[in-house]
C-alpha positions in Angstrom: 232.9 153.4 86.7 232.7 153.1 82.7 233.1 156.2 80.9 230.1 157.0 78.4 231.2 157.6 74.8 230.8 161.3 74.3 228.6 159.7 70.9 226.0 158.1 73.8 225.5 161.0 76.3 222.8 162.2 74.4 221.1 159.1 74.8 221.7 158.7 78.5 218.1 160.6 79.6 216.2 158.2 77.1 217.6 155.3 79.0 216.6 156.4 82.3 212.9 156.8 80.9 210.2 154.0 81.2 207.6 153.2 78.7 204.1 153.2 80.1 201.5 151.4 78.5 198.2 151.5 79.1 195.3 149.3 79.1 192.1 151.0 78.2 189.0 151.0 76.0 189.0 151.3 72.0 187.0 154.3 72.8 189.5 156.2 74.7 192.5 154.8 71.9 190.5 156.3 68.7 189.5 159.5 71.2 193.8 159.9 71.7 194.8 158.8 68.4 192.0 161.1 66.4 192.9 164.0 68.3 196.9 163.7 67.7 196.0 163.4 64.4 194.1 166.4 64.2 197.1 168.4 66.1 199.7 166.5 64.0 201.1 165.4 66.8 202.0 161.1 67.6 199.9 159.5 69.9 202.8 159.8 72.2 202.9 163.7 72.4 199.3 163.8 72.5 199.4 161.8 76.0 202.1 163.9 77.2 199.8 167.0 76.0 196.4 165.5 77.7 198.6 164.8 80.9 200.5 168.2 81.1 204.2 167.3 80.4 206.4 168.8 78.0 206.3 167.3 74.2 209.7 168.1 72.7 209.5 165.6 70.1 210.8 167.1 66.6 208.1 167.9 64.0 208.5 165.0 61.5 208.2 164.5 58.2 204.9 163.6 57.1 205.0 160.7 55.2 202.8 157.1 55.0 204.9 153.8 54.7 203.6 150.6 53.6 205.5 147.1 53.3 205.2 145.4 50.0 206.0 142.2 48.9 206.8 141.3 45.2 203.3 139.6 45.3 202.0 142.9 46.4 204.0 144.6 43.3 202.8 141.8 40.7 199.5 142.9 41.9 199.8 146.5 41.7 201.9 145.8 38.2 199.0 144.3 36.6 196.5 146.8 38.1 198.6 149.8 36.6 199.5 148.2 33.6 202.8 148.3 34.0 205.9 145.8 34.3 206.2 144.4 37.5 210.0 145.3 37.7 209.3 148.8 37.1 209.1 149.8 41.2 209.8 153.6 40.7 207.1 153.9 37.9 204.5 151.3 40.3 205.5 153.7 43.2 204.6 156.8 41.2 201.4 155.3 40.5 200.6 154.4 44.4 201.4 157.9 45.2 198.8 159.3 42.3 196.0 156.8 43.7 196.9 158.6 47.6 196.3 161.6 46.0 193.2 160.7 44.1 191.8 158.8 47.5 192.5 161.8 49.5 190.8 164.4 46.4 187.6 161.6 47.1 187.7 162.0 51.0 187.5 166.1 50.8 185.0 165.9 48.1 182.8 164.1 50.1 182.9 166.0 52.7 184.1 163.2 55.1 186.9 164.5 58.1 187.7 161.0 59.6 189.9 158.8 58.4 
């Protein structure tokens, strides 16, 4: 018998579970993924919440990610009018267009994404 590294025992119930996947309509994807959205939850804990089991997934942090590649930040350079080597300032400026999008969204009144 090996001996677990008291380090991996957490881990041991997350490698006896199985990832199910499922195979349905688009309908029934945006359905799940609109309503985890609106309960903050990931469309994970939102299956576990339509199908009865317990969620005890953390809250995490809310945060959107995006990959960019230095194309993306010669773009976004020129757009801003700023030098493309100056990432903090071009991320400061992506985060103030998020802001401005999401100002826009509630403004119009729209509550989809």
């Amino acid at each position: 018998m090996v001996r677990s590294s008291p380090r991996w025992t957490g881990s041991d119930a997350a490698l006896r579970s199985l990832q199910v996947a499922f195979d349905v309509e688009k309908q029934v994807i945006d359905a799940v993924r609109y309503a985890a959205f609106k309960n903050q939850l990931s469309p994970s804990d939102q299956i576990r919440h339509i199908l009865g089991l317990p969620c005890t997934s953390k809250p995490v942090r809310p945060r959107l990610t995006v990959s960019l590649s230095d194309a993306d930040y010669a773009i976004l350079a020129e757009r801003f009018g700023l030098a493309v080597d100056d990432k903090r300032k071009i991320k400061e400026s992506l985060h103030l267009a998020l802001i401005e999008f999401a100002r826009g969204q509630q403004a119009a009144g729209a509550d989809a994404p």
